[in-house]
C-alpha positions in Angstrom: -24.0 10.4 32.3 -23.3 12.8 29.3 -20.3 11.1 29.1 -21.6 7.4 28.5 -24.3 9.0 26.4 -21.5 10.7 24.4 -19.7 7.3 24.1 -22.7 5.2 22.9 -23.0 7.7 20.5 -19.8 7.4 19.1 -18.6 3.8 19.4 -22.2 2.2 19.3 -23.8 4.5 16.6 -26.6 4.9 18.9 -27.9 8.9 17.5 -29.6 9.6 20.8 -28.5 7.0 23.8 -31.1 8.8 26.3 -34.1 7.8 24.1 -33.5 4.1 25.0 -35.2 2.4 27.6 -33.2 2.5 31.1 -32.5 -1.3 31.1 -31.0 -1.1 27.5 -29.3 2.2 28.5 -27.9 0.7 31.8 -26.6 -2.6 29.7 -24.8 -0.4 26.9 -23.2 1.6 29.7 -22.0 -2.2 31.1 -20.4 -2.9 27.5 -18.6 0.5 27.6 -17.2 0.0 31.3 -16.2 -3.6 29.7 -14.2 -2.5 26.6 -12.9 0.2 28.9 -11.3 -2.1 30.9 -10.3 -4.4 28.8 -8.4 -0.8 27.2 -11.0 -1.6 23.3 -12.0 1.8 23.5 -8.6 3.9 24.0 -10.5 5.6 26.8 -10.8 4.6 30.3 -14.0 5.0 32.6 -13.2 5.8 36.3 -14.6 3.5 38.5 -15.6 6.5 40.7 -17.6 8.0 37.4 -19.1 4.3 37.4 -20.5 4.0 40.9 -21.5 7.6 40.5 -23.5 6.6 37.6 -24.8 3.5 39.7 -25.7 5.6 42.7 -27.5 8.1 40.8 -29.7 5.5 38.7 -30.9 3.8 41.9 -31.9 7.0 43.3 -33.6 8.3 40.4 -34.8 5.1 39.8 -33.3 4.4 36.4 -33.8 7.9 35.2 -30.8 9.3 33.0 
């Protein structure tokens, strides 16, 4: 999660991504996974780091 944190940061000029509400957090970590894939960002996102992510949201109940 440090990760998409790190990347909102730095491609959304968002200074501190785990201040925003877990719906906006969890849509802004759906636009990076987007550009990733569509190779925008120069980075890629593993789809194993994604439904990691995923898992640990629903068990935590949305908590970053």
């Amino acid at each position: 999660m440090r990760k998409y944190n790190a990347l909102m940061s730095f491609y959304f000029h968002i200074p501190f991504p785990e201040q925003l509400p877990d719906e906006v957090w969890a849509e802004k970590m759906r636009q990076i996974e987007w550009l990733s894939t569509k190779g925008m960002l120069g980075v890629k996102v593993e789809k194993q780091a994604i439904q990691t992510t995923r898992v640990a949201q629903a068990t935590q109940g949305g908590n970053k």
